[in-house]
N, C-alpha and C positions, 0 to 999 in steps of 0.2 A: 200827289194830286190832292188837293184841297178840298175836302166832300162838303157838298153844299146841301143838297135832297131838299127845294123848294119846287112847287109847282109852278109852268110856264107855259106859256100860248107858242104853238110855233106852227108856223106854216109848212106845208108840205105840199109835193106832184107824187104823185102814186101813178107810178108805172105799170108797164105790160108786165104780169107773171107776179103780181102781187108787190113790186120794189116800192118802195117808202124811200122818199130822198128831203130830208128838213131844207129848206131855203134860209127862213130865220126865222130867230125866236126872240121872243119880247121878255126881260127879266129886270125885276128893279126899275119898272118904268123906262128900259133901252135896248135898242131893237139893235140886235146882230145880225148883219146878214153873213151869209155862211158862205165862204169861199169851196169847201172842200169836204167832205166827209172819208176822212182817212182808214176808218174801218169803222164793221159791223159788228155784232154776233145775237146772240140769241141766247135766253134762260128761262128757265122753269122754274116760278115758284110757287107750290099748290097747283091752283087751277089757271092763275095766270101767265103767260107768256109776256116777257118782256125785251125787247128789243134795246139794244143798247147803238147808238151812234157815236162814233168817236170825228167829233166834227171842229173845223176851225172858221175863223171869221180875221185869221191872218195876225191878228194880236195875242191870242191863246186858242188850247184847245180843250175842249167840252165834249163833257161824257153826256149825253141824254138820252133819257129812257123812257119810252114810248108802251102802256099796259096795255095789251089788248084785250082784257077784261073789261076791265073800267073805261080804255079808251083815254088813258091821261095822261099825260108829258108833265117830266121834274124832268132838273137841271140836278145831276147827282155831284157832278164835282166839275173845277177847274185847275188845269196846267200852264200856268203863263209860260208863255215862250220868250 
């Protein structure tokens, strides 16, 4: 996976029980919409929690990570498929 860690705008629905599901996100000026998000997980670093998506958009797939300290989405790397 190709690590990228720039900051991105992404849209999301926030479900029942607290679920985060990104739609699309906007990077380099182009908007991916996200077909799929193939897995989650969760990490602790210090005080912040970070949530990891492992999401696609059918062309590659995208790790992004959501602080919930800060409240701010990077695009940490890319897998072309």
């Amino acid at each position: 996976m190709e690590r990228i860690r720039e900051p991105i705008r992404v849209a999301v629905v926030f479900g029942p029980g607290r679920q985060i599901k990104p739609v699309w996100f906007e990077w380099r000026r182009r908007k991916h919409t996200l077909l799929e998000t193939t897995y989650h997980w969760r990490e602790q670093v210090g005080a912040a929690t970070l949530l990891h998506f492992a999401v696609t958009d059918g062309e590659a797939l995208y790790d992004l990570i959501y602080n919930t300290l800060d409240q701010s989405w990077h695009l940490n790397g890319i897998e072309a498929t």
